[in-house]
C-alpha positions in Angstrom: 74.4 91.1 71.3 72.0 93.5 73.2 73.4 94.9 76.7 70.2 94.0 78.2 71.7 93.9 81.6 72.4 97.3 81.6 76.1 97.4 82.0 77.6 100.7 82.4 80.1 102.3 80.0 83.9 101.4 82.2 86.0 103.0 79.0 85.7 106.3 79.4 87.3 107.3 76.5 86.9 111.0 75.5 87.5 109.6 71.9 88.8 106.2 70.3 92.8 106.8 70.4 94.6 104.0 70.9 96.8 106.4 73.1 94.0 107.2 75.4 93.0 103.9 75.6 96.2 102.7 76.6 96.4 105.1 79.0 92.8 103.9 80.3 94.3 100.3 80.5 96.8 101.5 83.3 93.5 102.5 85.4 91.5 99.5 85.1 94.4 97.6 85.8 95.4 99.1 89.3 91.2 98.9 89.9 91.2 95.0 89.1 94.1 94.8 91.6 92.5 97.2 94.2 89.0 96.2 94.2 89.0 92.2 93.0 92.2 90.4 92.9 94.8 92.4 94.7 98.3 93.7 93.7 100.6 91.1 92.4 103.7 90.4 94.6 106.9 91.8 94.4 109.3 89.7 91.5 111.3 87.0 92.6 114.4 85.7 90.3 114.3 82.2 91.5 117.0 79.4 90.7 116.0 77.2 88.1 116.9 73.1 87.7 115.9 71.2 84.9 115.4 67.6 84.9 115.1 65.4 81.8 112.3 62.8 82.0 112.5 59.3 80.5 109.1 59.2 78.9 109.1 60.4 75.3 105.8 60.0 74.4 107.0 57.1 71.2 109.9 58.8 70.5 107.8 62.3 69.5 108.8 64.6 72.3 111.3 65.5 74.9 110.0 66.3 78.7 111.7 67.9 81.1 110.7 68.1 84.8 111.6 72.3 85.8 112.0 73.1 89.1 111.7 77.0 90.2 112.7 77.4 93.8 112.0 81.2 95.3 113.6 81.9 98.0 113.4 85.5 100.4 113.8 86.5 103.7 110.5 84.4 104.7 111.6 81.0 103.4 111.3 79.0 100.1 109.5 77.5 97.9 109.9 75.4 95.0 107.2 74.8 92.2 107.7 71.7 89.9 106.7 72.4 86.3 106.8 70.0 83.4 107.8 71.3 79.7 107.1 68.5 76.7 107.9 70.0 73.9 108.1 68.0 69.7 111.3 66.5 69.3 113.8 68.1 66.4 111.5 71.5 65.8 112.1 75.1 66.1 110.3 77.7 66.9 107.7 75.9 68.7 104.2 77.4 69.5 103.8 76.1 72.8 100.1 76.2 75.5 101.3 77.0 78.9 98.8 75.0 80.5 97.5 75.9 84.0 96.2 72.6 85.5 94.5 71.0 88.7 96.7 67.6 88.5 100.3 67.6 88.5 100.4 64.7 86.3 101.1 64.3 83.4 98.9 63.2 81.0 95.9 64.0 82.7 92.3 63.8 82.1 92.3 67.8 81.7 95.8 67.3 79.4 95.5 65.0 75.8 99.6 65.1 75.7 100.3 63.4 73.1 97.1 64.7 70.9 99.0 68.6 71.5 102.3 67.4 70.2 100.9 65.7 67.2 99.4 68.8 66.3 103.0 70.9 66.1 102.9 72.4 69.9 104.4 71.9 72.7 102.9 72.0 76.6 104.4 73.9 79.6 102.2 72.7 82.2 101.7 73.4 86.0 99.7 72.4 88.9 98.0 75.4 90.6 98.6 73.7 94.1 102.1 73.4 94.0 102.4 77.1 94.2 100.1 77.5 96.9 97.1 75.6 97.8 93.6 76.4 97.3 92.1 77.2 100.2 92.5 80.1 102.9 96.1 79.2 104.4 98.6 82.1 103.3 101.1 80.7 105.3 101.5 77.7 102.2 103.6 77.6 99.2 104.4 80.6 97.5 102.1 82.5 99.4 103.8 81.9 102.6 106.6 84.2 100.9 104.4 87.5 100.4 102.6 90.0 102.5 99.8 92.1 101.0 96.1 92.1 99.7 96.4 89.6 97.5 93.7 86.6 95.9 95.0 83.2 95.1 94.4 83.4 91.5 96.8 86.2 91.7 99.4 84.0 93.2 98.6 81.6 90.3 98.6 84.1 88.0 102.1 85.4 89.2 103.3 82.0 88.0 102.4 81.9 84.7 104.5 84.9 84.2 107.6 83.1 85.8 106.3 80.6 83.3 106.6 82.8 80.5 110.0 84.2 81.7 111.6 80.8 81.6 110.2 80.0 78.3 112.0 83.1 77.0 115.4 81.4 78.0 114.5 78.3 75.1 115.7 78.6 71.8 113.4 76.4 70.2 110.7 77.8 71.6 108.5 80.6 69.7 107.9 82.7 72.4 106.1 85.4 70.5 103.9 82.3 69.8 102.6 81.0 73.4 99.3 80.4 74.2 97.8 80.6 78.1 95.0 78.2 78.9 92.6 77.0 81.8 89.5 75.8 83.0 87.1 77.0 86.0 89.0 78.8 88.4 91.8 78.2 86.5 90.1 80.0 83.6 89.7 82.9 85.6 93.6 82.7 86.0 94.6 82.7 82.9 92.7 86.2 82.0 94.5 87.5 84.7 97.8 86.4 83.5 97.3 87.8 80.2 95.4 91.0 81.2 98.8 91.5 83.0 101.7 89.9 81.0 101.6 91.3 77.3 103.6 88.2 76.3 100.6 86.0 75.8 100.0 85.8 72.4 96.9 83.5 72.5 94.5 83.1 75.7 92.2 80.1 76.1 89.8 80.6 79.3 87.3 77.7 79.3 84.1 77.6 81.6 85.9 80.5 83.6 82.4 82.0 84.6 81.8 84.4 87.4 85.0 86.6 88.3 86.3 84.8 84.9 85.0 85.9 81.6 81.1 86.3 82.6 79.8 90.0 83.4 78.6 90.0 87.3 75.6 92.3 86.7 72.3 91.0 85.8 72.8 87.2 86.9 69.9 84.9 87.1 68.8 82.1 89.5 70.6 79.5 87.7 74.0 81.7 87.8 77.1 81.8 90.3 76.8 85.1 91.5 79.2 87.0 93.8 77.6 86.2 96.9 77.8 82.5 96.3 81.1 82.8 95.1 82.7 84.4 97.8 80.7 82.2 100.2 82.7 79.7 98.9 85.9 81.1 97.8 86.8 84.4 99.5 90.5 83.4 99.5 90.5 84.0 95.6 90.3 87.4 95.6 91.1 90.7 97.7 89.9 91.3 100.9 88.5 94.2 99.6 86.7 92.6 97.2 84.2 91.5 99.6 82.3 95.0 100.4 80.8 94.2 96.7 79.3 90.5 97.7 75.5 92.5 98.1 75.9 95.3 96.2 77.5 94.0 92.6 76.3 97.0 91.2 78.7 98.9 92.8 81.8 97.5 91.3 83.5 100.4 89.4 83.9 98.1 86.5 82.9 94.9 85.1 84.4 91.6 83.6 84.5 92.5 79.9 87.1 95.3 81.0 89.3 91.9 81.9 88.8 90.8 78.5 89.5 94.1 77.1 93.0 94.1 78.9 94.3 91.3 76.6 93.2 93.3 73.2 94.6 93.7 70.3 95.9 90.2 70.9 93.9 86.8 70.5 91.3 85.3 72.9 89.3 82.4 73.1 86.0 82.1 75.7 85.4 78.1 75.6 81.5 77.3 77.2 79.8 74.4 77.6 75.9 74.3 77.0 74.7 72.9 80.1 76.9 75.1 82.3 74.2 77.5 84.1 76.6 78.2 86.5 79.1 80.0 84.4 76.7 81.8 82.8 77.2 81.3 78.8 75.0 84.4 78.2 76.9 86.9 80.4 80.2 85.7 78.8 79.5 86.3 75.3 77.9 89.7 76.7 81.4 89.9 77.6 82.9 89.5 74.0 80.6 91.6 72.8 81.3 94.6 75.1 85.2 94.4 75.5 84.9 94.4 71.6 85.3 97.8 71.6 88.8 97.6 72.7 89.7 95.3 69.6 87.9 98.1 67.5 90.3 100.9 68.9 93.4 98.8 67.1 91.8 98.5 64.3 90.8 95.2 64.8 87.6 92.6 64.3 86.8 91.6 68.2 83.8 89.0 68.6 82.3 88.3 65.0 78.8 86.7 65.7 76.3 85.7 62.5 74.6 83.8 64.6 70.8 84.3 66.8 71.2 85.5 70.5 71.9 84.8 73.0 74.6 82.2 71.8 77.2 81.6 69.4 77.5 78.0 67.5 79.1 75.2 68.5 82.4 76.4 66.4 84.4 79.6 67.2 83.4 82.4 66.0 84.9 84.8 64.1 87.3 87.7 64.9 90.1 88.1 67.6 88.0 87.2 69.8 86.3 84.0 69.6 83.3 82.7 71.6 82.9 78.7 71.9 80.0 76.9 73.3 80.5 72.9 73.3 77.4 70.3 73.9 77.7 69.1 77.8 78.9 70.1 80.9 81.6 71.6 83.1 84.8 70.4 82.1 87.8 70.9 79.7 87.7 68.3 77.6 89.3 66.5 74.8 86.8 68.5 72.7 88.0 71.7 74.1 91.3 71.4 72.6 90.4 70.3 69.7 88.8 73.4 68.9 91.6 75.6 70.3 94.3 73.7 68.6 92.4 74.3 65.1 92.2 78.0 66.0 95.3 78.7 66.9 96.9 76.7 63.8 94.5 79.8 61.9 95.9 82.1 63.8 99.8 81.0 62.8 98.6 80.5 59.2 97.2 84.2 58.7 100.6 85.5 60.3 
């Protein structure tokens, strides 16, 4: 796809080693964390109680309830977490699922449909780390000082996430998928930008400050103004000198997406999403591409007309999705990401 928006060159590679690169990747991170999201707290150990849940889901799966309490010298906090993994396997591929309901089955969260499929779920609520709106003195939050967004704080608990799910034997941990939607989708590229132990990441309808480039927006797109009209608390405080001047930033979102390379991504769109801006996220793909290239890798593979992809994944490590409808992560969704990743394990 054409970079009609003009978006600048953020590598700056002097030439395409994997060595410089990597050395590149240090730089955008600590710019991601100065200028957009802030710096990740400091890493609590927290104590860890599991609690085994009555519901089996027809004998095909074994839940447990896991309770992470941190505690420091401001207080504590515990964050419940649900893990429902297929009963008798090994080595289980597992989504660790970054939700807006703590229930579980929800209408973001086809349970059962995931376990029939071979994978198991570790799933959490966003709000019970810390809520989302602009009270640092809740949840997790309340435990930290510093710059920091909420999706950082979210994205601090995936990695907490991923830690525990390294302490299961039956769980393939080289083998675990991130996912979200919205806002939540936006969180789960951070997580993985930052935690290398994400094999697979599936951000769906994660838009602005998600997967979508923030240059060149049109009326009908969330923009950086509107979005830190609304949700300032997301992100760094510093983050909001860029709210008129977007072409400012010192990088763009398609560095974010170039963070998780050489591993596998999925960007999940819906057609009648404006707002997120399907256009400026397979822009995206197509730009942080270049990372995938430098490890010898296929990034976005698109056969298809611009400006978008077909309604099945496309080819490559990095797949772009665009769904008939609207906003939402639907049954649909997972579908799709469930038949990629089961490609993904086959090819291994």
């Amino acid at each position: 796809m054409e970079n009609k928006r003009h978006i600048p060159d953020f590598f700056l590679l002097d030439d395409n080693s994997p060595i410089i690169w990597e050395r590149r990747k240090a730089e955008i991170k600590e710019l991601f964390q100065n200028e957009i999201y802030g710096h990740f707290p400091e890493k609590l150990t927290p104590s860890i109680k599991t609690e085994e849940r009555e519901i089996n889901f027809a004998s095909k799966a074994r839940w447990e309830s896991v309770y992470f309490t941190f505690e420091n010298d401001k207080g504590t906090h515990t964050v419940k977490t649900d893990l429902i993994l297929p009963r008798g396997k090994t080595s289980i591929p597992v989504f660790l699922s970054i939700g807006f309901s703590a229930d579980v089955p929800n209408k973001y969260l086809p349970i059962e449909e995931i376990i029939d499929n071979g994978f198991g779920v570790f799933h959490f609520c966003y709000e019970n780390v810390t809520k989302d709106n602009n009270d640092f003195s809740d949840g997790l939050a309340s435990l930290f000082e510093g710059d920091f967004g909420k999706i950082t704080l979210w994205a601090y608990m995936a990695s907490q996430c991923m830690d525990y799910l390294c302490t299961r034997d039956e769980v393939d941990t080289t083998r675990v998928a991130i996912i979200g939607h919205s806002r939540l989708g936006k969180t789960a590229l951070v997580a993985s930008a930052f935690d290398e132990r994400f094999f697979l990441t599936c951000s769906n309808d994660s838009g602005c400050l998600g997967a979508s480039v923030s240059r060149g927006k049109v009326a009908e797109n969330e923009t950086i103004e509107a979005i830190t009209d609304v949700f300032p608390f997301w992100f760094s405080k510093k983050f909001l000198k860029y709210r008129d001047n977007v072409n400012s930033l010192p990088l763009d979102q398609h560095m974010l997406l170039a963070l998780i390379a050489p591993r596998h991504l999925i960007i999940g769109t819906a057609k009648d999403d404006l707002w997120a801006d399907n256009e400026g996220q397979l822009l995206s793909c197509t730009l942080a591409s270049r990372a995938w290239e430098l490890y010898g890798k296929a990034g976005l593979i698109n056969d298809m007309c611009e400006p978008c992809a077909p309604f099945e994944l496309t080819k490559g490590t990095v797949s772009f999705y665009e769904r008939e409808g609207s906003h939402f992560q639907s049954r649909t969704d997972w579908i799709a990401y469930m038949k990629k990743f089961k490609e993904i394990l086959n090819e291994a």
